[in-house]
C-alpha positions, -999 to +999 in steps of 0.1 A: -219+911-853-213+878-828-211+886-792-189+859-786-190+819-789-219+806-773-214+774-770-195+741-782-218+706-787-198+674-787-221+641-806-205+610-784-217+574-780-213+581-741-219+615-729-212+597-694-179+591-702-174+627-724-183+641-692-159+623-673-132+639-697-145+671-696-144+672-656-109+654-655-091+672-679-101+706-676-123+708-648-153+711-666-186+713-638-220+698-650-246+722-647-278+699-665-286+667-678-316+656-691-323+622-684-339+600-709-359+633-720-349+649-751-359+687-757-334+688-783-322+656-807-309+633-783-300+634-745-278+658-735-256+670-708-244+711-704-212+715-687-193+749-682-157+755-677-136+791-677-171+803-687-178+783-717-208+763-721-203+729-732-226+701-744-223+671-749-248+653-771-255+611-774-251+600-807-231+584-832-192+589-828-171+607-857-164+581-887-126+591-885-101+612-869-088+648-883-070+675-876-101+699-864-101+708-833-105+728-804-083+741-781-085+749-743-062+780-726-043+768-696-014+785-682+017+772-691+024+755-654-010+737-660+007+719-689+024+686-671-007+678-648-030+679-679-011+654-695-013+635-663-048+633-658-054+629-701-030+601-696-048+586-659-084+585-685-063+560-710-070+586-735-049+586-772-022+614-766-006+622-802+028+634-801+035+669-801+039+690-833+070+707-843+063+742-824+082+780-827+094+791-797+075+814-780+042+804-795+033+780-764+030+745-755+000+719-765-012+687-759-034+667-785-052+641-775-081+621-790-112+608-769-134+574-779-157+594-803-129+610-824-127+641-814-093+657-809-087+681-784-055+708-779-046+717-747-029+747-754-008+776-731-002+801-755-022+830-767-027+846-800-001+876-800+020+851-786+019+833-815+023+859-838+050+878-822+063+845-828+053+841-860+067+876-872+102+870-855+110+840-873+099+864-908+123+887-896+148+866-892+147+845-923+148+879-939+182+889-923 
């Protein structure tokens, strides 16, 4: 059985730049680069923020844009100066998606390599109390 999630590796054609995101938006702290060596495929740069391990990767950027993901927990007062500093980076900020109440707010936002990223303030049973309201409702 997994432990957990150990870690999340992001392949960008400037991990200078990714890491400039990653501190910015959600205050992500480098922890190692590697310089021109490469112990793994490429040069890389490990960054951790609310205890996840992050690395970011040089190489070529995504062909296209999608819907996959991943989304970082902020609380809910967190929500308007994220935006602010996605927004001070001249990063791609997608309009919102029609939301249920209660189920918390997100921003999506898109960085040079194609990667979309959720800020996000809900949790889980949020989103399924949510979720099983609206059932009972539309069953009433």
């Amino acid at each position: 059985m997994i432990e957990g999630l150990s870690h999340m590796t992001f392949i960008c054609g400037d991990i200078d730049r990714m890491g400039e995101i990653l501190s910015t938006v959600i205050g992500a702290r480098e922890v190692y680069a590697s310089g021109e060596r490469t112990f793994s495929v490429s040069r890389e740069k490990f960054f951790v923020a609310g205890g996840l391990w992050i690395a970011v990767m040089e190489g070529e950027s995504l062909p296209e844009r999608s819907y996959n993901h991943v989304a970082f927990k902020v609380a809910d007062d967190e929500i308007e100066p994220c935006l602010e500093r996605i927004r001070s980076l001249g990063l791609d900020v997608k309009p919102p998606r029609p939301r249920v109440e209660g189920e918390g707010r997100s921003i999506y936002f898109h960085d040079e390599d194609n990667h979309l990223f959720e800020i996000h303030s809900g949790t889980l049973e949020q989103r399924l109390a949510a979720y099983e309201r609206i059932g009972a409702e539309a069953a009433a």
